[in-house]
C-alpha positions as CSV (number, residue, x, y, z in Angstrom):
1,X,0.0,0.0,0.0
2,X,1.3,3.3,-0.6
3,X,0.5,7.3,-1.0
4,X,2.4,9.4,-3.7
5,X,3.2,12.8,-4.2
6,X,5.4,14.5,-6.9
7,X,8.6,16.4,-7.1
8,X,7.8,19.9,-7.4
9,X,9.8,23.7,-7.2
10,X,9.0,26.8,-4.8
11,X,10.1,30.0,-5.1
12,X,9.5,33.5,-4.1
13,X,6.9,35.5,-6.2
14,X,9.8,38.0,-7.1
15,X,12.0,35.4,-9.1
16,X,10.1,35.6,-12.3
17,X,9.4,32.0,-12.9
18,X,6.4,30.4,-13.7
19,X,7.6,27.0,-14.8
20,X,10.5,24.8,-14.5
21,X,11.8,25.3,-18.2
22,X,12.1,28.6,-17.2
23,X,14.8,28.0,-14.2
24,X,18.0,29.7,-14.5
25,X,19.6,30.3,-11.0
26,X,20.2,28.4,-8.1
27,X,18.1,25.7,-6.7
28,X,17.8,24.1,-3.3
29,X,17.5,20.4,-2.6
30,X,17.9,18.1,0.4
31,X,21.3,16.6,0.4
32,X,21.3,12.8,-0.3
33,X,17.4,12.6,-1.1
34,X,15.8,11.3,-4.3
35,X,14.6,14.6,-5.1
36,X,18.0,15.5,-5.3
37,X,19.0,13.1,-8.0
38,X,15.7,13.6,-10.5
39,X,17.0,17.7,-9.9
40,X,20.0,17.0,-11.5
41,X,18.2,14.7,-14.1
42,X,15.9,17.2,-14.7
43,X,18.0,19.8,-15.9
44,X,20.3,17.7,-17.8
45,X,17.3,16.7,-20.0
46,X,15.4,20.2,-20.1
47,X,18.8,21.4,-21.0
48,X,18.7,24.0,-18.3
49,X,21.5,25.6,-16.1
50,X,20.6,25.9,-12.8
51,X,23.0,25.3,-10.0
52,X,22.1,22.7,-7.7
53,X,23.3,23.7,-4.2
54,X,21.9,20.6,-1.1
55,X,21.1,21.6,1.9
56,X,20.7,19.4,4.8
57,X,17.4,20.3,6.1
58,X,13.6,21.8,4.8
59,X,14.1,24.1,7.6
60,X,17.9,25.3,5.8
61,X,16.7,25.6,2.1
62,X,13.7,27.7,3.1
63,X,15.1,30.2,5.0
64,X,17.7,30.5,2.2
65,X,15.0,30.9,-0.4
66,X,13.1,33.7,1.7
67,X,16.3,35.5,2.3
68,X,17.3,35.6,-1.8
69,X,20.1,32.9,-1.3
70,X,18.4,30.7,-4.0
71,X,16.0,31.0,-6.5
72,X,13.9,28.2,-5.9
73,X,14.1,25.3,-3.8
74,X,12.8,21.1,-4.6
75,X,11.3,18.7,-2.8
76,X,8.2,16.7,-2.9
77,X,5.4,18.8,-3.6
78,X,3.3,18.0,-0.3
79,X,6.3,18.4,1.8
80,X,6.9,22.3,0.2
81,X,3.3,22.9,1.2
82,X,4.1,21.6,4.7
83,X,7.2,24.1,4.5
84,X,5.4,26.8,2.7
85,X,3.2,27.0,6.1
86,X,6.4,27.7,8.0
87,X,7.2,30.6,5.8
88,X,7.6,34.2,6.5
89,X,5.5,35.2,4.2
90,X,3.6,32.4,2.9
91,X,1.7,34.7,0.1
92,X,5.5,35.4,-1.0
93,X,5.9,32.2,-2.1
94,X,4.5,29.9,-5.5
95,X,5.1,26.7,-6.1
96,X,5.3,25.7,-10.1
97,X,2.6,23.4,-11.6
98,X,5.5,21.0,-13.2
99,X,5.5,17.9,-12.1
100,X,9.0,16.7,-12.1
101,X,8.9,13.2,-10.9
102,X,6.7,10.1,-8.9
103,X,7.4,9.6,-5.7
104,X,5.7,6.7,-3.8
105,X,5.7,7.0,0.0
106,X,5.2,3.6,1.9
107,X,2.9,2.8,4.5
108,X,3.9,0.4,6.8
109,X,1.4,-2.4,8.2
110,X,2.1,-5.4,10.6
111,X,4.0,-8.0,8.2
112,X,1.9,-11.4,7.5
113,X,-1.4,-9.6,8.5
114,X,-3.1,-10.1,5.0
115,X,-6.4,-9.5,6.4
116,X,-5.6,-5.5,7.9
117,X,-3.7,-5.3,4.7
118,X,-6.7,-6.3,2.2
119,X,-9.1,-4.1,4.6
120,X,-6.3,-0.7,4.4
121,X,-6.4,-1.3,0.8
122,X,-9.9,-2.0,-0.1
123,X,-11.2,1.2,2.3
124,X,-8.5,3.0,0.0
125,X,-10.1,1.7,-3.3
126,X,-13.3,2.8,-2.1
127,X,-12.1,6.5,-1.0
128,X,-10.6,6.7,-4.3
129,X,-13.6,5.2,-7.2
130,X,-16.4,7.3,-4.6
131,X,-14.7,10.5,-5.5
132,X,-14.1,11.7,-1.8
133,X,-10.2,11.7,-2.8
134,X,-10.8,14.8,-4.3
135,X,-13.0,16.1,-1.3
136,X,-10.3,14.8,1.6
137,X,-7.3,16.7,-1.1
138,X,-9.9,19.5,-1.2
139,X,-9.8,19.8,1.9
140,X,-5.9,20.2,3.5
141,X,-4.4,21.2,0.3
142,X,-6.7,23.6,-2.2
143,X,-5.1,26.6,-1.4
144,X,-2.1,25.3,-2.9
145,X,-3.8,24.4,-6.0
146,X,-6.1,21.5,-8.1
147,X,-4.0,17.8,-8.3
148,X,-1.8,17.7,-11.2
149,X,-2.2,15.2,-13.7
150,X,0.0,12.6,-12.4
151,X,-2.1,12.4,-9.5
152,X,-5.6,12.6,-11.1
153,X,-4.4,9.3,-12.6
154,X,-3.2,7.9,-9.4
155,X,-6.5,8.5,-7.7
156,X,-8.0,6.3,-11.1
157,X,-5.5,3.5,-10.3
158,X,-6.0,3.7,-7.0
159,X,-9.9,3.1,-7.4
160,X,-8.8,-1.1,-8.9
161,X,-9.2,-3.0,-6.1
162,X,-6.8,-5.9,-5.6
């Protein structure tokens, strides 16, 4: 069983950008993280010239961000709207519709319990082909925007039961 979420860019208002293609500057990631990685994969294949610069934690690339240190910083999308909260000035910052990568997140359940597992699952079939996906997503993350079209998809295959 698992959640996902996607790779995704925030950056201050003032920085000009309104999508990836368009980054030019430096960018924050999270030292040793996958998001890290698909960054640098990223703008190898969009051609772009960004400079990647890791910092150890969330808490490190966003005050560098606020304060003009970087241009943008990475990380899975719901984690920068987990960040974004913590901000100075939270109407200061965008984060960029691109979708950059997957990335699953695992949820751990007791090993050898197929019957919790088969429940956990099916309960999350039926949350996703009823439609109230979009209410619970709705409802903690709309300010930062609709589901991008990775995820609309997920929430189709996540309606197939097992």
């Amino acid at each position: 069983m698992f959640r996902t979420t996607t790779l995704a860019l925030a950056l201050l208002f003032a920085a000009g950008t309104v999508h990836a293609q368009n980054l030019d500057g430096r960018l924050k990631t999270i030292a040793g993280t996958t998001n890290e990685n698909v960054v640098h994969a990223q703008l190898k294949h969009r051609q772009l010239s960004a400079t990647v610069l890791p910092f150890k934690t969330r808490d490190e690339a966003l005050a560098a961000l606020e304060d003009g240190k970087v241009d943008a910083f990475a990380s899975d999308k719901l984690l920068l709207v987990g960040a974004g909260g913590k901000a100075r000035d939270q109407k200061a910052l965008l984060l960029l519709p691109d979708e950059l990568s997957f990335e699953p997140y695992g949820i751990v359940l007791p090993r050898g319990d197929a019957a919790f597992r088969l429940a956990v699952n099916t309960g999350l079939a039926q949350i996703y082909s009823s439609g109230e996906i979009v209410e619970i997503f709705g409802r903690w993350f709309r300010t930062f925007g609709e589901p991008g079209p990775v995820i609309k998809a997920l929430y189709i295959l996540g309606a197939i039961p097992e």
